[in-house]
C-alpha positions as CSV (number, residue, x, y, z in Angstrom):
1,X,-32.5,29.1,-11.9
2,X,-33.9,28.8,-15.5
3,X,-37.0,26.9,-15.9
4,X,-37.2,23.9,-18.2
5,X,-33.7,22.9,-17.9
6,X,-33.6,20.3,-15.2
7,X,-35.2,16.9,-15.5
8,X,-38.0,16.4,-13.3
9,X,-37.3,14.5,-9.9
10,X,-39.6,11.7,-9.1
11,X,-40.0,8.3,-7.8
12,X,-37.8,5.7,-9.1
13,X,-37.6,2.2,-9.0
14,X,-34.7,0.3,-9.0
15,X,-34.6,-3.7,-9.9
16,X,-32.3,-6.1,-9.5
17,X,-31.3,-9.5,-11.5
18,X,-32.1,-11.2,-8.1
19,X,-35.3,-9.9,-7.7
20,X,-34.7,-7.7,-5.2
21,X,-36.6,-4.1,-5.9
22,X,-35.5,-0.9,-4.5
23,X,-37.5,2.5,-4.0
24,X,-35.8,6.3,-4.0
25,X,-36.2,9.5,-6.0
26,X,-34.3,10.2,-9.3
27,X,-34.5,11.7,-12.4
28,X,-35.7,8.4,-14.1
29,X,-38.6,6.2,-13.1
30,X,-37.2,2.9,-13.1
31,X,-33.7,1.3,-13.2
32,X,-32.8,-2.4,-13.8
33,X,-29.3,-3.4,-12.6
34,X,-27.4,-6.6,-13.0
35,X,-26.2,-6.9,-9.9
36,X,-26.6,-4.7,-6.0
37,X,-25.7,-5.4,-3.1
38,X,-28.1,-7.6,-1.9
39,X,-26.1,-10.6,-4.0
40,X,-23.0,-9.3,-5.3
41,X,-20.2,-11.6,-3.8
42,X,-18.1,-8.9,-2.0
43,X,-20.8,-7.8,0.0
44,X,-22.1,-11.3,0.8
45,X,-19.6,-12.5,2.4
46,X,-19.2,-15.0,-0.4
47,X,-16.3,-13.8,-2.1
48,X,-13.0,-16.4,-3.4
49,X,-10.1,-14.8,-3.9
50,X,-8.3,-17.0,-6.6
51,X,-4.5,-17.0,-7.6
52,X,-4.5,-18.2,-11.0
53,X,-0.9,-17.2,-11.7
54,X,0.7,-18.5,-8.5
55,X,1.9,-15.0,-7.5
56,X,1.6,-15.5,-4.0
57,X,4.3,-18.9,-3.9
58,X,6.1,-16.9,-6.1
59,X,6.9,-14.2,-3.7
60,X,7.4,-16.3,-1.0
61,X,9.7,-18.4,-2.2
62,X,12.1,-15.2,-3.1
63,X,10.9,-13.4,-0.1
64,X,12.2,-16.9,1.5
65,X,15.4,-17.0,-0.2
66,X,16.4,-13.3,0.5
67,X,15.7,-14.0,4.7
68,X,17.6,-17.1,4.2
69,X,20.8,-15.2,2.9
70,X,20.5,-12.3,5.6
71,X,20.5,-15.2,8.2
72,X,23.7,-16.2,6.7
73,X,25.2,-13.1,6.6
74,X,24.7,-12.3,10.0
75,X,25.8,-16.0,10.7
76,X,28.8,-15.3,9.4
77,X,29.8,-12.1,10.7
């Protein structure tokens, strides 16, 4: 390998938004990140799921209609 060409590896400290302070090796000595996984939502537990466009009644009401015809049709066979 040539020398001088890879960054040196040492300790690194990475910081959340939250507060809460991480340590590991890397090629840079500190990090600051928004968010990890000690509060972002998904990992929390505190996630909402929120259907702003109504998708979900909109499929069930055709997914409604179309099992209400194939009852029909097989009522009427």
């Amino acid at each position: 390998m040539k020398k001088g060409v890879h960054p040196d590896y040492v300790e690194c400290e990475i910081a959340c938004a939250c507060g809460s302070k991480v340590v590991t090796r890397g090629v840079q000595s500190h990090v600051h990140v928004d968010i990890c996984s000690a509060c972002h939502p998904f990992y929390t537990g505190k996630q909402k799921l929120v259907d702003t466009a109504g998708r979900i009644e909109k499929f069930n009401l055709r997914f409604a209609k179309t099992e209400a015809k194939k009852q029909t049709a097989k009522a009427g066979s």
